[in-house]
Each structure stands twice: as structure tokens, then as C-alpha cells.
C-alpha distance (Angstrom), angle and dihedral (degrees) to the residues before:
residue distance angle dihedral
X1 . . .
X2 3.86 . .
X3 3.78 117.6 .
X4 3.98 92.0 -109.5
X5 3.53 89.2 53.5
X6 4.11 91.1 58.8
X7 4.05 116.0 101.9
X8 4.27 101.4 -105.4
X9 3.71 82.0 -135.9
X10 4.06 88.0 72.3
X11 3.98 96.6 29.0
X12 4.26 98.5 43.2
X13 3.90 91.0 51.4
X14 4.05 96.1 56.5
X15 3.89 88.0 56.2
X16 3.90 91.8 51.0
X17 4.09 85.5 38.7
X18 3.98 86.3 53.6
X19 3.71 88.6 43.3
X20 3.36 96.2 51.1
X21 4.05 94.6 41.6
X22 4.25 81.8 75.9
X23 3.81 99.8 48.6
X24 3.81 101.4 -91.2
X25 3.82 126.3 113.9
X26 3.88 145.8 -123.2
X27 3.89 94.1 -103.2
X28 3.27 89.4 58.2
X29 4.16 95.8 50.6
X30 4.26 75.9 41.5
X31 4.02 89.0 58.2
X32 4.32 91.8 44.8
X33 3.80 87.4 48.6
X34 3.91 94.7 39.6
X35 4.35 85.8 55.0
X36 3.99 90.4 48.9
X37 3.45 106.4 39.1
X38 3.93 110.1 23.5
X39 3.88 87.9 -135.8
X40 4.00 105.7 134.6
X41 4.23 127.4 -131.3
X42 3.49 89.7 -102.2
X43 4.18 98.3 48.0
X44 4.77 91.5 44.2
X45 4.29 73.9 54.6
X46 3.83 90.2 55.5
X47 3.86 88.6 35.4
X48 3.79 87.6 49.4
X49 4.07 84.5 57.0
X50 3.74 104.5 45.7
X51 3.63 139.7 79.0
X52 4.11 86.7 -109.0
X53 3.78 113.8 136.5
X54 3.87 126.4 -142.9
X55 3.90 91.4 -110.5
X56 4.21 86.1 54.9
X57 3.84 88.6 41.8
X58 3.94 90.7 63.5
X59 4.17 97.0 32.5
X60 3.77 81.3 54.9
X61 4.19 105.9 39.9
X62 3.89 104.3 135.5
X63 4.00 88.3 -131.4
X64 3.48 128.8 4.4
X65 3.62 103.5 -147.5
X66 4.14 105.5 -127.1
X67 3.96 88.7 -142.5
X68 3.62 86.4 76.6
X69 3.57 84.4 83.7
X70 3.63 90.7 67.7
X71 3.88 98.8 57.4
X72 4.03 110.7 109.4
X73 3.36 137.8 172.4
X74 3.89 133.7 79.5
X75 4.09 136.6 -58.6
X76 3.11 130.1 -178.7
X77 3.75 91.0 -5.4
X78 3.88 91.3 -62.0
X79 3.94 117.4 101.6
X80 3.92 112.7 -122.0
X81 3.39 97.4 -131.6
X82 4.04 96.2 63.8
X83 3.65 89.2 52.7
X84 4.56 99.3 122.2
X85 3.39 95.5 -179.9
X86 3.69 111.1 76.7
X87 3.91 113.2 -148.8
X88 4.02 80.6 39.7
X89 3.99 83.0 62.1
X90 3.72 93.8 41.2
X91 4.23 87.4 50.3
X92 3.66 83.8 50.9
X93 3.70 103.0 43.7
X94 4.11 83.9 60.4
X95 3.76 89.4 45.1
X96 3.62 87.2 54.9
X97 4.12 93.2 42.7
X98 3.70 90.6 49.6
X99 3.49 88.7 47.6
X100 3.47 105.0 50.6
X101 4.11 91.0 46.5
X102 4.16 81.1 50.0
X103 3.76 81.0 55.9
X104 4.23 91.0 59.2
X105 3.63 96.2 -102.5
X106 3.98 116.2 142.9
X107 3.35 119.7 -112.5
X108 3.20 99.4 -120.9
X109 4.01 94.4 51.3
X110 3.95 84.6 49.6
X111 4.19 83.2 63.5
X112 3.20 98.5 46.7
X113 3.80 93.8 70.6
């Protein structure tokens, strides 16, 4: 089974686990998500009760925020930026946010690209 073929209830939860793993918290992996995807606190709770998987989670994002384009840097050994497939690049890109507030950044540093 393909990643975008996972329920986001099972996939969102390990990147709030990981988060939380180095001292930060869910509202904070809320607030990254929030800035990529447009989806609001109270719709990733409905999310995180339905049968939606992560591929429908990204084909569906109220608002993909265009400065996603600007986030760099590696995950997972692959660089962001070489990512062709889109929602594979938008999966990434909150890989790479999660990440990099895993890492102790501040949020709002992480934002700033």
C-alpha cells in the first residue's frame, strides 16, 4: 500500500507522535498543517475521524499555501525540491516542516522560510 493510499487518521498522528517525542505539541504540528493546507483545527479533528486517506487529505487541502514552493532542504534522504510529483512534494514539504520543528525550531522561524 502506497503512502496516499494510508487512512490520515494513522499517517497525521505519527508526525504529531514524532513531534511530540522532542518536547513540542500537537497545536503546534496543527499550526504547520493549518499554513500548508488551509484546513482549520476543527476540520484535521473531523479528518482525524473519517475514512479520508492522506492522498484525499492533500487533493482536498482548502488552500495550498504557494510558499510551499520555497521550502528546501532534504527528507528522507531525497531533496524537496526534485520532488515531480506534486502531492508527493506537498507530503514532503510537511515531512520537512514537522521535521524541522522536531529539530527545536520555532514555529514561527519554520514560516518564515
Amino acid at each position: 500500500m502506497n503512502v496516499f493510499e494510508m487512512k490520515f487518521a494513522k499517517v497525521f498522528p505519527m508526525l504529531i507522535a514524532k513531534a511530540e517525542r522532542k518536547g513540542r505539541t500537537r497545536e503546534e504540528v496543527y499550526e504547520l498543517t493549518e499554513w500548508l493546507t488551509g484546513y482549520s483545527s476543527d476540520e484535521l479533528d473531523h479528518l482525524l475521524n473519517s475514512d479520508t486517506t492522506y492522498g484525499e487529505f492533500f487533493d482536498r487541502a482548502p488552500r495550498m499555501n504557494p510558499a510551499r514552493m520555497n521550502v528546501k532542504g532534504r527528507i528522507c534522504g531525497v531533496r524537496i525540491e526534485e520532488i515531480e510529483d506534486p502531492k508527493m512534494r506537498d507530503m514532503r514539504v510537511l515531512d520537512k516542516l514537522v521535521d524541522e520543528l522536531a529539530k527545536g525550531k520555532p514555529v514561527e522561524k519554520i514560516l518564515n522560510l
